[in-house]
C-alpha positions in Angstrom: 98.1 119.5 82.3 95.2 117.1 83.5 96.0 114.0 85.3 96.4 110.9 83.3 94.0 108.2 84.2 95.2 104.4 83.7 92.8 103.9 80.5 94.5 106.4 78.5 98.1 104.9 79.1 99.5 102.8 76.0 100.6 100.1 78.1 101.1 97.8 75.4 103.5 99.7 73.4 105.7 101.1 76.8 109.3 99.1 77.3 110.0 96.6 80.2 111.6 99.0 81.9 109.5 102.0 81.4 106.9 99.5 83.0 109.0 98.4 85.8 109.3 102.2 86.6 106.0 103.2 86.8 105.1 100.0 89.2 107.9 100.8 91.5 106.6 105.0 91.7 102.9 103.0 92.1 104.7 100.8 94.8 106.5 103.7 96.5 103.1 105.6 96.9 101.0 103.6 97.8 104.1 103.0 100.5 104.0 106.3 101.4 100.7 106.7 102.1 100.3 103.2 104.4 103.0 105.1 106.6 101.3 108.2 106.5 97.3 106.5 107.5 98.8 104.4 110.2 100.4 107.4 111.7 97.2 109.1 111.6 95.6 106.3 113.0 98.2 105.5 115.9 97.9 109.2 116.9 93.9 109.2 116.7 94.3 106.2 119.4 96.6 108.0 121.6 94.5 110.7 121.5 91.5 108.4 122.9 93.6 106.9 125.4 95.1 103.8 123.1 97.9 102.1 122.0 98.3 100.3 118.6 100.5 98.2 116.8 99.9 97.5 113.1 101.4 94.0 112.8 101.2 92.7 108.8 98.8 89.7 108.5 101.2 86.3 108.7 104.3 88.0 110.1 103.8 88.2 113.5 107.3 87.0 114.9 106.3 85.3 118.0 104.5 82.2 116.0 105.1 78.6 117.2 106.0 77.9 114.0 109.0 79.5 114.0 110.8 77.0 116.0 113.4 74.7 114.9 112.4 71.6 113.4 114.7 69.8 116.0 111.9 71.1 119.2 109.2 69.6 116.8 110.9 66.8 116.5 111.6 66.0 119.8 108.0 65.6 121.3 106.8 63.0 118.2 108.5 59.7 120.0 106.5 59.5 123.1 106.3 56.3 125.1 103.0 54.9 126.0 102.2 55.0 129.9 98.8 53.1 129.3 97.5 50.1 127.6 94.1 48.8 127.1 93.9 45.1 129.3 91.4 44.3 126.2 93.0 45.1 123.7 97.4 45.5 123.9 97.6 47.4 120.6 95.7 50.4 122.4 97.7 52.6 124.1 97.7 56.2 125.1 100.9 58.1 126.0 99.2 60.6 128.7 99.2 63.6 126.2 96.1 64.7 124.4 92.6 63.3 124.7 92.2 60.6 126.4 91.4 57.4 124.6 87.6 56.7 124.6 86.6 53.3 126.0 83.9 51.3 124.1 
């Protein structure tokens, strides 16, 4: 039997679930053979004298944004350490860029 190419499937006319079936077998596959190139590629590196790690884009646990909002929190009330003699409503709390004088 030749293999069936997407065009000639009667997608229309196949049942919810039938549908949910076939995307989880695509899912599973195409699963299958992520794990299967990265192993390929993780042992090509060795092989030249590397080490990889395939990290997925936007999950990399050790993000700053990760931390609790309470650590955010914390750093926003600073107290300003310097004021402008000119003007009194400038200040500048020591963190950042300084404040440009004019």
């Amino acid at each position: 039997m030749p293999p069936l190419n997407f065009e000639d499937l009667d997608l229309e006319h196949m049942s919810d679930e039938e549908l949910h079936e076939g995307r989880q077998m695509i899912d599973d596959m195409l699963q299958i053979r992520f794990a299967i190139r990265s192993q390929e590629f993780r042992e090509l590196a060795r092989q030249m004298g590397f080490w990889m790690n395939l990290t997925k884009l936007g999950k990399d646990e050790r993000s700053r944004s990760k931390q609790p909002a309470q650590v955010a929190d914390r750093r926003r009330g600073v107290r300003a350490k310097y004021r402008n003699p000119d003007n009194p409503e400038e200040t500048w709390a020591g963190r950042g860029p300084q404040a440009q004088v004019g």
